[in-house]
C-alpha positions as CSV (number, residue, x, y, z in Angstrom):
1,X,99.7,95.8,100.1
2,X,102.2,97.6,97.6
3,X,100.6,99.9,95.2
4,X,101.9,98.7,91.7
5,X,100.6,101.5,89.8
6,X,104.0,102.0,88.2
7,X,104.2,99.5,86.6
8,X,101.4,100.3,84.1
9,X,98.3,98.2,83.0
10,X,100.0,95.9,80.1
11,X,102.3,93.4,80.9
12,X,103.4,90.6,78.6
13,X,103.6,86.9,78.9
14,X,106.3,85.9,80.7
15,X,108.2,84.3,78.3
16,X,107.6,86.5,75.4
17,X,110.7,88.7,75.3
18,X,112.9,86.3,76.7
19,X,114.7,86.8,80.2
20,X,116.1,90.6,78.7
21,X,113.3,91.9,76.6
22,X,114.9,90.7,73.9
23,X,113.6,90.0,70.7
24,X,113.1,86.5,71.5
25,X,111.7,84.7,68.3
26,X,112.2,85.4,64.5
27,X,108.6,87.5,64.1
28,X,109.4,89.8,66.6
29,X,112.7,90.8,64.5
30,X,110.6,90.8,61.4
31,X,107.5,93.2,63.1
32,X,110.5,95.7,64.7
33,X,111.7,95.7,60.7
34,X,108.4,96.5,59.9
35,X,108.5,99.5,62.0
36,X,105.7,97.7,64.0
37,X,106.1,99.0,67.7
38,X,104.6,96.2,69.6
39,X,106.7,96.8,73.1
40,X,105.5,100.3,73.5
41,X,103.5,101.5,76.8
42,X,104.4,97.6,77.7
43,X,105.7,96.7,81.4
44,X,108.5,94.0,80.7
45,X,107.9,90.6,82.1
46,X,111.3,88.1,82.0
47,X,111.1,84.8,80.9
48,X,110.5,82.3,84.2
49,X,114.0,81.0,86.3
50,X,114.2,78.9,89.0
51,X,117.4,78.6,91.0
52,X,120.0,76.3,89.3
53,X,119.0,76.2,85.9
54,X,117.4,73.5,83.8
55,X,117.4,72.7,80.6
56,X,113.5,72.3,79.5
57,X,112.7,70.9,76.4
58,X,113.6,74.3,73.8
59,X,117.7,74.2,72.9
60,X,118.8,78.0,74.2
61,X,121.7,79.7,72.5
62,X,124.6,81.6,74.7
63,X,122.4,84.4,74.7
64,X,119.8,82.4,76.4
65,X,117.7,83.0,73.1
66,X,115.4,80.1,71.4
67,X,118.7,78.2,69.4
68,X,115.6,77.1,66.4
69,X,113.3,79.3,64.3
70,X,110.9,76.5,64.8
71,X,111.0,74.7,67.8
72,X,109.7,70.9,67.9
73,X,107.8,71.7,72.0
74,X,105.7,74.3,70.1
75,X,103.0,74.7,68.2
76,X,100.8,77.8,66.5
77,X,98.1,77.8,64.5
78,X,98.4,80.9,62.4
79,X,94.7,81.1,61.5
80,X,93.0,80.6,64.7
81,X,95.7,82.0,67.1
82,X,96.3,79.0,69.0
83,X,99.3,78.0,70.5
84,X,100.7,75.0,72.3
85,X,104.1,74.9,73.8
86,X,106.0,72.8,76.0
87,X,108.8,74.3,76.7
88,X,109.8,73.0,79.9
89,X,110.8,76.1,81.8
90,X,114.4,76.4,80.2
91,X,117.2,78.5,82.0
92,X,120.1,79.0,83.3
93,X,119.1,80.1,86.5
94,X,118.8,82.7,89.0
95,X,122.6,83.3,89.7
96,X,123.7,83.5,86.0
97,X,121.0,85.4,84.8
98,X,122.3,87.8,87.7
99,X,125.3,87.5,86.7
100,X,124.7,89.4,83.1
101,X,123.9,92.4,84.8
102,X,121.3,93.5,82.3
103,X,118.2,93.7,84.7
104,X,120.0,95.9,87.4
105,X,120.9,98.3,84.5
106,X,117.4,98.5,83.4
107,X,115.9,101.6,83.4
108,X,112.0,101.4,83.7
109,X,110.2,99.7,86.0
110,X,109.9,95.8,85.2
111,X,108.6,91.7,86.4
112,X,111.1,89.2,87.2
113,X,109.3,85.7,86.5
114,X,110.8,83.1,89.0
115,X,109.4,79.4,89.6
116,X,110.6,76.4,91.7
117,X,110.5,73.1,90.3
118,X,111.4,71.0,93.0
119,X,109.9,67.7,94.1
120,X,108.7,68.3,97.3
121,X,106.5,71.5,98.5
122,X,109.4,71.5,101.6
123,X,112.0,71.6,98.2
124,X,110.1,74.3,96.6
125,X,109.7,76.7,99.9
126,X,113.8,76.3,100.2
127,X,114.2,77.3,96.8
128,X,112.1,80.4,97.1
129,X,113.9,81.4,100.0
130,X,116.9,80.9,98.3
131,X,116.3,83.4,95.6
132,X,114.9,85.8,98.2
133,X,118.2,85.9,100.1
134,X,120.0,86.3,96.5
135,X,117.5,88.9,95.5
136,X,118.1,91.2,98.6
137,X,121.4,90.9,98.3
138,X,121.7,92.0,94.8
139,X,118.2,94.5,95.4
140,X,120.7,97.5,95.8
141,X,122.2,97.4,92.6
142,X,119.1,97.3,90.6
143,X,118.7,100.8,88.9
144,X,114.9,100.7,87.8
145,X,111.9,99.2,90.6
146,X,110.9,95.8,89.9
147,X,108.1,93.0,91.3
148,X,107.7,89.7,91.1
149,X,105.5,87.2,89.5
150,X,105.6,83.8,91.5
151,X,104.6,80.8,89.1
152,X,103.1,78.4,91.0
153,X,101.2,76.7,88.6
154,X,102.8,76.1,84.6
155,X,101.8,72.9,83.6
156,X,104.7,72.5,82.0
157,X,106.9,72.0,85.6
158,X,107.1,68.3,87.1
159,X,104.5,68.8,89.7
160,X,100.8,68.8,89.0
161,X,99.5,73.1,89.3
162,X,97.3,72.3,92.1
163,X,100.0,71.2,94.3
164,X,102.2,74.1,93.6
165,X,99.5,76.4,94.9
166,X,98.8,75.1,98.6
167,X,102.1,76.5,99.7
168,X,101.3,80.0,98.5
169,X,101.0,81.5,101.9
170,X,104.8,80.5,102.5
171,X,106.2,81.4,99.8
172,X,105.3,85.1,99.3
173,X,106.3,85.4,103.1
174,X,109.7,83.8,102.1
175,X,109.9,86.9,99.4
176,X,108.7,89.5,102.0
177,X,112.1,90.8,103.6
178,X,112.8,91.7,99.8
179,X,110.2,94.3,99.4
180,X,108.6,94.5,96.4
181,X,105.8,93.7,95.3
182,X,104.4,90.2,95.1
183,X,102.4,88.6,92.4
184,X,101.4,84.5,92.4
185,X,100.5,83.4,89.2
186,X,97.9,80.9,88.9
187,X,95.8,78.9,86.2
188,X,91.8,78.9,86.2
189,X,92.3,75.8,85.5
190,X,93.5,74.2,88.9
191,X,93.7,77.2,91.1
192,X,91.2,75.6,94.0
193,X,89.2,78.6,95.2
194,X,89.6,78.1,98.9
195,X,93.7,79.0,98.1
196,X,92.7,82.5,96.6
197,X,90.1,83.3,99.2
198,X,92.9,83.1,101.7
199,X,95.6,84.8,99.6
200,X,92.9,87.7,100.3
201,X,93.9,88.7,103.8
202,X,97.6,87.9,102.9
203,X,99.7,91.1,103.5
204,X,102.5,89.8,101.3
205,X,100.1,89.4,98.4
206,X,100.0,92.5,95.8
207,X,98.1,91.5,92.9
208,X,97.0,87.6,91.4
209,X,98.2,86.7,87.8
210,X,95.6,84.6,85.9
211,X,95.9,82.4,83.2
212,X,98.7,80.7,83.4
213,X,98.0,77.5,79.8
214,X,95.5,75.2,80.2
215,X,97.1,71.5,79.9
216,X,96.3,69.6,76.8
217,X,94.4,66.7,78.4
218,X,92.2,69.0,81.1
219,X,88.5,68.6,80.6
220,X,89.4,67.6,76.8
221,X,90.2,71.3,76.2
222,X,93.1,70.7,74.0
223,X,91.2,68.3,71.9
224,X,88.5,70.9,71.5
225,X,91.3,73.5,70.3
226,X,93.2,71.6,67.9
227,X,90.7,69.2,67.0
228,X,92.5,65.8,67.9
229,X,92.5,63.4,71.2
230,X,96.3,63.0,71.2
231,X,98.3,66.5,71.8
232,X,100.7,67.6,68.8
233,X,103.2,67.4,71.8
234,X,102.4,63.9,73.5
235,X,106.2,63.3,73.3
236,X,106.7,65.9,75.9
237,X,103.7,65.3,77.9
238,X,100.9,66.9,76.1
239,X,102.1,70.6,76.3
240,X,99.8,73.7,77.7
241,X,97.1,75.2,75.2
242,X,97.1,78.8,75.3
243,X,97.1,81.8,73.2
């Protein structure tokens, strides 16, 4: 097990500041104008990838920025906090993100967010090794350390969360030749206990992310949130609650 130490004790959503710890949505310009400094002592997290891109349900601009102030597969409830979003996992992929050249010039230690969306767990465990193989290849030219968070469980994605986890084993072993360290991110939602007991005695496994959202239309938990049976975001599914 890898001690991830440097990397600090705050990390932020992946998704938060974007795949470059960018300023990602219009309040986080408006905070830095305020002179509010809400990335400092924070370890950067990037916005998920998966291999070859997908377009998700959020317009992205060349930048790979949100192309809307306000997009329609979100919602936020300013006095309460809550948010609901189903964004959809958009990207560009693994290769072009690469291809920018911004994370290997990074200079502090930092999370790469990658996910596989593929329809079959046999898919999925191709994919990841996939983006190992790239990852190694390009490891040398990366300035700054960096980990991995392994989502394997965002409701948003086109396979139910508790599927996504039973490969778990496999797919931090198909990241191990990269060495770094590993981090599977699950929900409490669906993450079946017997899957984290085991990812206890798992060498490859460096540290457990939890929460990922909490789907709309689990439990009625969405319907407790935002007060109403049918999700805000039913057009896309129901969206994940979190927040």
């Amino acid at each position: 097990m890898k001690d991830l130490s440097i990397f600090g004790k705050i990390f932020n959503g992946s998704g938060a500041l974007g795949f470059f710890n960018q300023d990602e949505y219009w309040y986080q310009v408006f905070l830095r104008r305020l002179g509010v400094k809400y990335k400092e002592g924070l370890t950067f997290v990037s916005k998920t990838t998966n291999m070859d891109g997908r377009p998700g349900n959020m317009e992205l601009t060349k930048d790979y920025k949100p192309a809307h102030w306000y997009p329609d597969c979100i919602r936020f409830d300013f006095l309460t906090g809550d948010g609901l979003n189903a964004v959809g996992v958009p990207t560009p992929g693994l290769m072009v993100l690469l291809g920018r050249e911004i994370w290997q010039k990074m200079e502090k230690p930092f999370v790469i967010s990658l996910m596989s969306m593929a329809a079959t767990p046999e898919l999925r465990l191709a994919e990841h090794h996939r983006m190992s193989n790239i990852l190694c290849h390009e490891k040398k030219h990366f300035r700054a350390p960096f980990s991995l968070e392994l989502n394997l469980s965002c409701p948003n994605g086109e396979e139910s969360p508790s599927e996504q986890i039973k490969g778990s084993t496999d797919v931090l072993a198909a990241y191990a030749p990269l060495d770094v360290g590993l981090v599977p991110k699950y929900t409490v939602a669906s993450a079946p206990i017997e899957a984290i007991m085991l990812l206890e005695d798992d060498d490859n496994c460096d540290g457990i992310c939890v929460s990922n959202t909490w789907h709309y239309d689990l439990d009625g938990f969405g319907e407790k949130v935002f007060g109403q049976k049918l999700s805000p975001l039913a057009k896309y599914g129901g969206g994940g609650v979190s927040g």
